[in-house]
Residue, then its C-alpha position, 0 to 999 in steps of 0.5 A: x918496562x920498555x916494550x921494543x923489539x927483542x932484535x933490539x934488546x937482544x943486542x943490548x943491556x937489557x933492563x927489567x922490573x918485576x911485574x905486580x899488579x898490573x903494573x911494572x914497577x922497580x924492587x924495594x932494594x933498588x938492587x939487581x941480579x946480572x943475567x949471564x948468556x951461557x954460550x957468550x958468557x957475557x951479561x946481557x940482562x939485569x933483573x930485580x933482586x926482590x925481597x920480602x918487601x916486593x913479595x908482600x907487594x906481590x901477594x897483597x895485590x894477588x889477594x886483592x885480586x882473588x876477592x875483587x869480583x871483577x876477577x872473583x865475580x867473573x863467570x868460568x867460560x870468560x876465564x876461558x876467554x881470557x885464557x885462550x886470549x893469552x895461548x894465541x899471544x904466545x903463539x905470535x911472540x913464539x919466535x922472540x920468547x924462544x929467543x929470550x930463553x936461548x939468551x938466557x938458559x942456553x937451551x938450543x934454539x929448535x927446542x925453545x921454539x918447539x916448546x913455545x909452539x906448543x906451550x899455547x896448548x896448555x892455555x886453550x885445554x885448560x880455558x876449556x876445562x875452566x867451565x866443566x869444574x863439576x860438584x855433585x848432587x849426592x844420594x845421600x842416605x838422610x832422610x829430608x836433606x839435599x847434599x851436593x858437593x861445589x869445588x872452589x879455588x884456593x886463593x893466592x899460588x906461590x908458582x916457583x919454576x926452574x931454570x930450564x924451562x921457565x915458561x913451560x913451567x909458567x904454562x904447566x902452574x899458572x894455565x891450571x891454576x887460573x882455570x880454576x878461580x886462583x891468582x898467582x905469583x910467580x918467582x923464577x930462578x935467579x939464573x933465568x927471570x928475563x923471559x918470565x918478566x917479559x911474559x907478563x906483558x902478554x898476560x896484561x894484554x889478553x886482558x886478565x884483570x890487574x893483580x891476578x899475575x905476578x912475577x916476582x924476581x929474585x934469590x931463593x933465600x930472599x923473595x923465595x922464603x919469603x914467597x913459600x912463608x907468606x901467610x897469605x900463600x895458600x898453595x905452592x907449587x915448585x919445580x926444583x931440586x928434592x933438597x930444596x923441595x924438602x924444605x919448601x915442604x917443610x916450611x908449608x907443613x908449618x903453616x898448613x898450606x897445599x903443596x905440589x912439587x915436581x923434583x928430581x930424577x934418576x930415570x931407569x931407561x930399560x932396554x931388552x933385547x928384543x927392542x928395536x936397537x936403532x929406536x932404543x939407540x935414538x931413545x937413549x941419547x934422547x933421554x940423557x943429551x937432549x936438553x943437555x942433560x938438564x931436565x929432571x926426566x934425564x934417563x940417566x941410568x941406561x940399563x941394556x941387557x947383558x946379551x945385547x950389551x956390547x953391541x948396542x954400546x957400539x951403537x950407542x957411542x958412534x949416534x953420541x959422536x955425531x952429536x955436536x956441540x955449539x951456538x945454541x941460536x944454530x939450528x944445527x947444533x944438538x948440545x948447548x952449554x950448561x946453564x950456570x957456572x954453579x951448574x957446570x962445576x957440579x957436573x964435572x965434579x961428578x965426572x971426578x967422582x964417577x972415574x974415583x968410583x970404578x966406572x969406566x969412562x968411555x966417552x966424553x969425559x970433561x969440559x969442552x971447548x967451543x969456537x965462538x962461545x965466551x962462556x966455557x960452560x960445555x960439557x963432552x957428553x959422557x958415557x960410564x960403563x962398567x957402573x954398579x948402582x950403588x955408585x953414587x954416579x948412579x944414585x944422585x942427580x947430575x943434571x947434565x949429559x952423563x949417562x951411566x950405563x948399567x947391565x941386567x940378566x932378566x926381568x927380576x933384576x931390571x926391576x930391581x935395579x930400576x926401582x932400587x934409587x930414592x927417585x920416581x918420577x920417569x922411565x923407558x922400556x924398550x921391548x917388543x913384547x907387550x905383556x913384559x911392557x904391561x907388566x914393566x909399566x905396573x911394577x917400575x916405581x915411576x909417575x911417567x913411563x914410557x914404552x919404546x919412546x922417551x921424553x914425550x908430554x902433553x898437556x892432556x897427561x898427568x905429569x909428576x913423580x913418586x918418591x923423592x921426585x914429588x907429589x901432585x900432577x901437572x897437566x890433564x885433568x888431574x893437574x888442576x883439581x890441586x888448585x881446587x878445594x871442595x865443599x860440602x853442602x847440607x839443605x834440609x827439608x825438614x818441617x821440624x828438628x829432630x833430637x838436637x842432641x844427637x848426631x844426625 
């Protein structure tokens, strides 16, 4: 692939291959995938339509890699190197990165920088933990034996990411999974493959060697079945929707592969009437139209106590007025398009179902029309009151900015409702009072909960979900003993043998 400036490419059809071992190189189909900008609705990009064909490319070369001792042999605290290498490249093309995403998933502008600004962060934690991966010498209880435990990598990892944050995904995977020894293949939604095509060129010029990253583009039931399926996959890693997760799952199960996956939520974000109403009012909006509504996080389910009900609504509704809709490359803007056409339909269809249930719309409520965008992809940001949590508006995953707002009288029935959904992977509670958050973060069925705050990651905190919404953990410490496997190690010093035919 051509590397020209993005001032360029932006302006442009812009052509891209995938990326294997070290090299770009066109798809065995010689077909493609259009890339649509959300907000202009034209096409501004083409990627390839890869196959089984590119995918048995693409592992072989990440297998290869995996037992060539250039990258096998090479000692962890240079792994760090490399990786460090690769969080400063990042950091100088963070403004034309953020653009790419912008271009391709819609995403506003003051968001995608941020998140470049501090995707680097996973690089540097994770090449400094690459030389602190630590067996044990154990005390065993056997008399003439010397036992320690060692933790080596996998192999090769299926890294398959979403549409909304394709490189924040690439970080939370890839950072982990090559600190600990690993190799990667990386397939990103069909929607959003230009920057991660992009990305590699950067992981080529930190000097990692050829084969250790590879990104394969593509439609899920082509490249993505064939990824997931790949004999020589040992681990998978995904961020998506639970259906789809469910049957990735199923898939590894067939052929004992490692699994982690980080999928979708429904997000119970408590507020109690002893909050500080205005940062609860913030954490709120935050938690449901930032990022348009599509995150899995998304606290979609807003549950207010009954007393403070009505006036934190009034509240809520004139901070959700000022919002305002736009081009995502504006600074100013606070709600960009929906990402997809596929997307977009699937969020006003559950408008439709939400208004045929019973709940009361009282804000928003369907598309929108924005001056300049092409793309008619916009969605009012939509506020549900009067909503019971059987509803299936308060069960299912919208994935856009559509909040059902729910009452409680206590303690007992915040909990159950809260907890009273398939999902698990985040929540907020707004309270002054420290004992009810303590016990609230024990008894919310949740990976990530958050108290008088929301939407808040780090690279040092455990990342993932409970119930539907997954298992395994991205990021901290914990993040990359999934890309780990450990062996046990039995040294006798022993002058005989004793009975050979009894266990020892």
């Amino acid at each position: 692939m051509r590397q020209v400036s993005l001032s360029n490419r932006l302006n442009r059809m812009e052509t891209y291959q995938l990326f294997i071992d070290g090299q770009y190189t066109d798809s065995s189909s010689g077909e493609w995938i259009e890339s649509m900008d959300p907000y202009s609705g034209e096409i501004w990009a083409r990627v390839p339509k890869g196959n089984a064909d590119d995918v048995d490319r693409a592992v072989g070369a990440a297998k290869r890699a995996f037992e060539n001792p250039e990258w096998s042999g090479m000692s962890a605290s240079q792994r760090g190197k490399l990786m460090r290498k690769l969080g400063d490249l990042v950091l100088e093309n963070a403004d034309r990165l953020a653009a790419l995403e912008v271009k391709d998933n819609g995403k506003l502008i003051s968001e995608m920088k941020a998140q470049m600004m501090y995707h680097p962060e996973w690089w540097y934690y994770f090449g400094g933990l690459a030389d602190k991966i630590e067996g044990s010498i154990m005390p065993i209880d056997k008399k003439d034996a010397f036992s320690y435990t060692m933790y080596e990598p996998l192999g090769v990892v299926a890294a398959i990411t979403a549409w909304n944050s394709p490189l924040l995904f690439i970080a939370w995977k890839c950072a982990p999974a090559l600190a600990a020894g690993n190799t990667v293949v990386v397939k990103p939604s069909e929607f959003t493959s230009a920057s991660s095509l992009e990305y590699a060129q950067l992981v080529k010029q930190a000097g990692f060697p050829d084969g250790v990253f590879n990104v394969i583009s593509g439609y899920g039931v082509d490249a993505g079945a064939a990824l997931v399926d790949h004999p020589d996959v040992a681990k998978i890693t995904f961020t998506g929707s639970d259906l789809s997760g469910q049957k990735i799952y199923e898939s590894a199960a067939r052929n004992i592969k490692h699994v982690s996956l980080e999928l979708g939520g429904k997000s119970p974000n408590i507020v109690f009437e002893d909050a500080d109403l205005d940062m609860a009012v913030k954490g709120a909006v935050a938690g449901i139209f930032g990022a348009t509504g599509q995150t899995c996080v998304a606290g979609s389910r807003l549950l207010v106590q009954e007393s403070i009900h009505d006036e934190f609504l009034d509240r809520l509704l004139e901070l959700a007025k000022s919002a305002k809709m736009g081009d995502p490359m504006d600074v100013g803007t606070h709600i960009g398009p929906i990402t997809t056409k596929q997307q977009f339909d699937k969020v006003i269809s559950y408008i439709e179902i939400a208004k045929q249930e019973g709940a009361k719309l009282v804000f928003g409520g369907g598309p929108c029309q924005v001056e300049g965008s092409g793309g008619n992809q916009f969605v009012e940001p939509t506020i549900f009151t009067n909503v019971s949590n059987d509803m299936r508006i308060a069960q299912e995953e919208v994935f856009g900015p559509v909040l059902s707002v729910l009452k409680f009288k206590d303690e007992e029935e915040a909990i159950r409702i809260g907890n009273d959904v398939v999902y698990g992977l985040a929540a907020g509670v707004w309270t002054h009072d420290i004992r009810r958050a303590m016990r609230f973060t024990k008894a919310l069925k949740a990976g990530t909960v958050w108290v008088n705050t929301y939407r808040a990651f780090s690279y040092m905190m455990p990342f993932g979900g409970m119930k539907r919404s997954g298992l395994g953990r991205e990021s901290g410490v914990a993040a990359i003993r999934d890309y780990l496997q450990v062996k046990s190690v039995w040294l006798s010093t022993a002058t005989e043998l004793p009975n050979p035919f009894i266990l020892r």
